[in-house]
Structure formats: structure tokens, C-alpha cells
C-alpha positions as CSV (number, residue, x, y, z in Angstrom):
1,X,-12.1,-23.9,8.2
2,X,-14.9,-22.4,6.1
3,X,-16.6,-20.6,8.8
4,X,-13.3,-19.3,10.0
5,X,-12.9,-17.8,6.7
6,X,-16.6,-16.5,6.5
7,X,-16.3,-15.1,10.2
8,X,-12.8,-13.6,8.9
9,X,-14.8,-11.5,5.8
10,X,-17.4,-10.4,7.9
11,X,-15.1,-9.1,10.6
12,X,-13.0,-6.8,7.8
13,X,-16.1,-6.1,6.5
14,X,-17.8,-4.6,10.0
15,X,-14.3,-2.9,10.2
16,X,-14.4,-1.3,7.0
17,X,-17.8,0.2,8.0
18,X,-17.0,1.3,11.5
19,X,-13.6,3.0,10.6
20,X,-15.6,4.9,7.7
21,X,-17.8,6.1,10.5
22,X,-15.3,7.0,12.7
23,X,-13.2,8.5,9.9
24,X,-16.6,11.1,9.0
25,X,-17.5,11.3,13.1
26,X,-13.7,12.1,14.1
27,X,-12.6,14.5,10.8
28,X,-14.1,17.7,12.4
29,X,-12.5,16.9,16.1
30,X,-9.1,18.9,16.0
31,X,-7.7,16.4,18.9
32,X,-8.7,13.1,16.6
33,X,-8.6,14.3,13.4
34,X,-5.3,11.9,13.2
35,X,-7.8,9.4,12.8
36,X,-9.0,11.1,9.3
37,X,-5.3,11.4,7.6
38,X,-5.8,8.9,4.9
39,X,-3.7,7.3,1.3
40,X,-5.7,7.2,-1.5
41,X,-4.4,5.0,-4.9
42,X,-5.7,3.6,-7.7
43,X,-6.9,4.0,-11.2
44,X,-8.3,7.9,-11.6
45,X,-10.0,7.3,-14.7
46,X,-11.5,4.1,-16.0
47,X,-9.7,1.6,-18.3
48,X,-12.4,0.7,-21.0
49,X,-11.5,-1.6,-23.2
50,X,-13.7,-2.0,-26.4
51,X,-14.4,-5.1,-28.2
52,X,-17.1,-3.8,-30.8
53,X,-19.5,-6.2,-29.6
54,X,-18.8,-6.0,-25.4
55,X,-17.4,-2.6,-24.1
56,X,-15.8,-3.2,-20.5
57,X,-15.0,-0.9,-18.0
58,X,-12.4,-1.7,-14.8
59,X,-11.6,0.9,-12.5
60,X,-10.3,0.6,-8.7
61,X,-10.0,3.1,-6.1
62,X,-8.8,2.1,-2.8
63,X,-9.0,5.3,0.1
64,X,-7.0,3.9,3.8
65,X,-7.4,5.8,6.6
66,X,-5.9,5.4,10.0
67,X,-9.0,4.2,11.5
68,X,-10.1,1.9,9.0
69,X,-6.9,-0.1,9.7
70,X,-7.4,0.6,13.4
71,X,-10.8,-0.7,13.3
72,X,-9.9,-3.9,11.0
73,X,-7.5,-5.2,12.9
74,X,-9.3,-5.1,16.3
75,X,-12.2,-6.4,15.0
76,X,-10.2,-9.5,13.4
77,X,-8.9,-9.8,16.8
78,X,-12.4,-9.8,18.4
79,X,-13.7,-12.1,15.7
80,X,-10.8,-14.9,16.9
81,X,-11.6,-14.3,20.1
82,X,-15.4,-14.9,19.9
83,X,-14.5,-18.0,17.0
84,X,-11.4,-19.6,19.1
85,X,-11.5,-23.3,19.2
């Protein structure tokens, strides 16, 4: 179960990174430049909250693409492929 769940995190991982690459490859490529259109959301500017002593900053910023999720999702269906039991 644990390795499944390892194997799982690497596999969005590599997909993260490929569809980032394919996002900057593809952006410039009038035919595939649907691959580029993207939703980004999250927090524009920082929270900070400020505690005198500790001063913390949390911000998030999420940017989807169309081949990021393309490239997540086949490579969580190649990763339980290779992992099947």
C-alpha cells in the first residue's frame, strides 16, 4: 500500500514536469497552442500574519494548463500499469 502511494506521488510529480515542458515547447505552435490555455487561482499577494516574536507568511498559487492534466493522468495510468499486482 505504501509503495502504491509513493509510485502514485512520483507519477503526478513526472507529470507535473512534463506538462510544464510541453506547456513552454507547444505555446509558440499555433496548431497546439490549445495545449498552453491555462486557469490560474490563488492568493495574489501574501497573507502575513505577525506575531511580534514569529512573522509568517502563506501564499499559494496554483497555474493548470491543459497539458499538465493531460500529462498527469496518463502518467497515473502508466504508473498502474507498470505497479499492477
Amino acid at each position: 500500500m505504501r509503495t502504491r502511494t509513493v509510485i502514485s506521488f512520483f507519477c503526478v510529480l513526472v507529470g507535473i514536469v512534463v506538462g510544464s515542458l510541453l506547456v513552454n515547447v507547444t505555446a509558440s505552435v499555433p496548431a497546439l497552442g490549445w495545449l498552453a490555455y491555462a486557469l490560474s487561482f490563488g492568493l495574489e499577494s501574501p497573507v502575513v500574519l505577525d506575531l511580534s516574536v514569529v512573522r509568517l507568511t502563506f501564499g499559494l498559487s496554483v497555474n493548470l494548463s491543459v497539458a499538465v492534466i493531460l500529462c498527469v493522468a496518463i502518467s497515473l495510468v502508466v504508473g498502474n500499469f507498470i505497479y499492477k499486482k
